[in-house]
N, C-alpha and C positions, 0 to 999 in steps of 0.2 A: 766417443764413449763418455757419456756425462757423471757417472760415476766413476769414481777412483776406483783403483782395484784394490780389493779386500787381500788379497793373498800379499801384492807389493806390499804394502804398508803393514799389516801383521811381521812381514820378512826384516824391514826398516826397523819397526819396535823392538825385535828381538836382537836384531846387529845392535842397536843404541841403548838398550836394556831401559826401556821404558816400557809402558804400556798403554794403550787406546784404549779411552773411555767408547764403551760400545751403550750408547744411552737409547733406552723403548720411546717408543714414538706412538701417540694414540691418538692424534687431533694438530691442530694447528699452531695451540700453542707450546707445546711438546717439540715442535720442528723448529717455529721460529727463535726458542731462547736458545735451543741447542747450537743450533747452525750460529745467531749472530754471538753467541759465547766463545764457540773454535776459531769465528774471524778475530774477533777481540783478541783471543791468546795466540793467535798466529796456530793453532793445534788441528793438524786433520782428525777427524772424526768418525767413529761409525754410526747410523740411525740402522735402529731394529725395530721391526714389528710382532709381537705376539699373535699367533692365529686368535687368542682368544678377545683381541681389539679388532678382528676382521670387522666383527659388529657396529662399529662407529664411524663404518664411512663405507663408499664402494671403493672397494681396494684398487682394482683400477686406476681409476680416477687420481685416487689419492697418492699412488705410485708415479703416474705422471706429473702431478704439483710437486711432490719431491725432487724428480727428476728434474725438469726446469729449475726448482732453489739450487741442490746440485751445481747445476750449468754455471748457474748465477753468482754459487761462492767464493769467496777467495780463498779457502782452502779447501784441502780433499775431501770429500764426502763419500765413505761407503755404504751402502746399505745391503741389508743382513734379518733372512727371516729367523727369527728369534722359538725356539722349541717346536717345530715340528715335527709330531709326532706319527707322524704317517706315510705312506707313499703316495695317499692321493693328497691332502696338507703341499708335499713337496711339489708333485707336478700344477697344481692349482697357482702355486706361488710363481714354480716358471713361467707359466700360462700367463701370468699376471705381473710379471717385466722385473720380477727381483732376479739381482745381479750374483749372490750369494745366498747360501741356505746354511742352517742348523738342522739335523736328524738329532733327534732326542730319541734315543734306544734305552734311556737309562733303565725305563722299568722293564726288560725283556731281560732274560737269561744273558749274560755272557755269550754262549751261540747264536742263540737266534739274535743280539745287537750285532756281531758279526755279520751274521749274513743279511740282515737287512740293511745296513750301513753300506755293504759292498754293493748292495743293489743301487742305494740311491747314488752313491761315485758312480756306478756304471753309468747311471742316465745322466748325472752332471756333468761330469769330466768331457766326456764330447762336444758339449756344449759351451764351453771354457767357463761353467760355475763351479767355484771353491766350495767345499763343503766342510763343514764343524761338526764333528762327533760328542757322544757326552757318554762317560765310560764310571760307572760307582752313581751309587743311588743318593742324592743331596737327602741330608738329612730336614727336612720341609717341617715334619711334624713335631721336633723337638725333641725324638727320645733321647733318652740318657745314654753315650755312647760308653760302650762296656768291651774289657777283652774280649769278651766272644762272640757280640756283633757289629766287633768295629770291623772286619774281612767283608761283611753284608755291605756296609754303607761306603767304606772308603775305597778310589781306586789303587790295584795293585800292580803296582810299575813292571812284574813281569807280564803279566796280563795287558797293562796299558802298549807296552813293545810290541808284541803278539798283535794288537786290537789295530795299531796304527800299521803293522807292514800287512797284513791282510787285507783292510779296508780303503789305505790309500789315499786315506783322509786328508785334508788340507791342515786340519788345527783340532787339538781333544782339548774339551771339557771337562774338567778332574772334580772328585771329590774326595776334601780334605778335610774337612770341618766348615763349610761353607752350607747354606743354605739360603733357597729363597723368602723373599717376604721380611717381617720384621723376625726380626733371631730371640728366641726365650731361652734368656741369658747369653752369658758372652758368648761367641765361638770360641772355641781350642781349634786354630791350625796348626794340622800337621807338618812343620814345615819339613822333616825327615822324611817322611813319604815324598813329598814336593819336590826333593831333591835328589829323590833316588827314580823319580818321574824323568827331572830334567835329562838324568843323564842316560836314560833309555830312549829316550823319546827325542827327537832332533825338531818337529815340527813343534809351530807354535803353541803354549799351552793356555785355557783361557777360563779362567775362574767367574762362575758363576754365582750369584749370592753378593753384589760386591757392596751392596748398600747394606750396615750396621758392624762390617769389619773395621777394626781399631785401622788409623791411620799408621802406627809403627808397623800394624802386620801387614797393611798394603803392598806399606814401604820394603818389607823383607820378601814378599811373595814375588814381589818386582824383578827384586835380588835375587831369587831363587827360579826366575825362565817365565813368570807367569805376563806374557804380552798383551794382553785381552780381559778388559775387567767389565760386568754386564752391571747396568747403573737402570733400578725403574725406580724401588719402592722410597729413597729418600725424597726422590724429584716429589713424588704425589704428594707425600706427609707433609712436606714444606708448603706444598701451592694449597692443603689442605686448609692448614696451619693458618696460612695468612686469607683463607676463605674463612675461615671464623674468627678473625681479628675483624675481616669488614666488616660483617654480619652482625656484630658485640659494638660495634662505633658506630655501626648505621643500620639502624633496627627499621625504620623505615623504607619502602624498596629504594633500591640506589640504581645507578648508571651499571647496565652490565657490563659493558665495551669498556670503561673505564677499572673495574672490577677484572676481568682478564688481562689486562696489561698490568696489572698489582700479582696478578697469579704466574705473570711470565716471568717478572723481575725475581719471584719465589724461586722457581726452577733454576733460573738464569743464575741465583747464587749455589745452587747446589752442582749444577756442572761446573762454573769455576775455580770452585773447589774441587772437583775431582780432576779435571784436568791436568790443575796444579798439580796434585797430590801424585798421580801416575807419573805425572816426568816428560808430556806429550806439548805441553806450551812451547813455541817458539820452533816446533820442528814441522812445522809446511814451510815445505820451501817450493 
């Protein structure tokens, strides 16, 4: 099995109260700063893919080069479809050699993420694939979160116990004051909801949003059962960052191939940094 197992190593995180950087994967250079950063820190790893980077390669294909680095690592390497939103999303993904899945129910009712959650455990679990749930609606768009729609947007830990012994799930996705993308303004996490999560809920918990969270509140989410932190939009803004540093120094066309290796060493400082920060360095053994 050339992949690590997602379920062991979530279970390890949460025995050792750290947490796995779960970092998006779109291309090549996305795979190789990731992978050679976790051998550097000694740190197992999770690679996710977005269905919505299906478009930048034959997923296939590109499943199988992972697989081989994988093989090739010196530490663990999981991989994990990252927000699937559907059931044919999910079965395409199995079809196509991911070892692990995310169901994103968040925008459906309470019931119906129940019962379609339960649906895709029924087709995984025979299979020996873990699955991730995501239970409360991330605040994406930035509203102003108010008494009376913060029940709308945040998970409710009775609700989250309920949602996790029905569905059977491997790991929930909570929302706390997390969101995707770059955050307008600071987050406010919850971390009383967080903790009233923890002690409902036994399986792994995994915080999505995890790029423009303060590093003290990583540090306490940590503290508080969250074993699984989802890392894309800083990696980009960095390798961006230093795409228009070349561009501003060499306005002339430059060497591409020379120009991506400046874009990897970009990424390659923002997992190091996160690695550190979650508490996962030095623990592949």
């Amino acid at each position: 099995m050339p992949f690590a197992s997602l379920t062991e190593m979530l279970k390890k995180a949460q025995q050792g109260q750290y947490a796995l950087g779960a970092f998006n994967v779109m291309n090549l250079e996305y795979l190789h700063s990731i992978i050679e950063t976790a051998e550097q820190e000694r740190s197992p790893v999770i690679l996710q893919i977005n269905p919505i980077h299906f478009k930048h390669s034959r997923v296939a294909s590109f499943i199988s080069y992972i697989r081989e680095e994988a093989i090739n690592a010196s530490v663990p390497v999981a991989l994990n479809l990252d927000h699937g939103n559907d059931r044919q999303v999910i079965l395409y993904a199995i079809r196509n050699g991911f070892p692990a899945v995310m169901f994103d129910g968040s925008k459906l009712s309470y019931e119906e993420n129940i019962l379609q959650t339960k649906q895709i455990t029924e087709i995984c679990h025979p299979l020996g694939i873990p699955v991730e749930a995501e239970l409360g609606k991330l605040n994406d768009e930035g509203v102003e979160i108010t008494p009376e729609n913060r029940s709308y947007f945040f998970t409710d830990p009775v609700e989250a116990k309920e949602f996790v012994n029905i569905t059977n799930v491997d790991a929930l996705a909570v929302s706390i004051g997390n969101a995707h993308g770059f955050y307008k303004g600071d987050p406010e996490i919850d971390f009383q909801r967080l903790d009233e999560i923890r002690h409902k809920v036994v399986i792994p918990l995994v915080l999505h949003g995890g790029s423009g969270i303060s590093d003290d509140d990583i540090r306490r989410a940590i503290s508080c059962g969250i074993c699984k932190i989802n890392i894309y939009t800083e990696m980009g803004a960095n390798a961006s960052i230093r795409l228009r540093q070349i561009i501003a120094e060499h306005p002339e066309p430059f060497d591409l191939p020379w120009a991506l290796l400046e874009i990897r060493a970009a990424i390659r400082e923002i997992v190091r940094h996160k690695i550190q920060l979650f508490g996962s360095a030095g623990k592949s053994r």
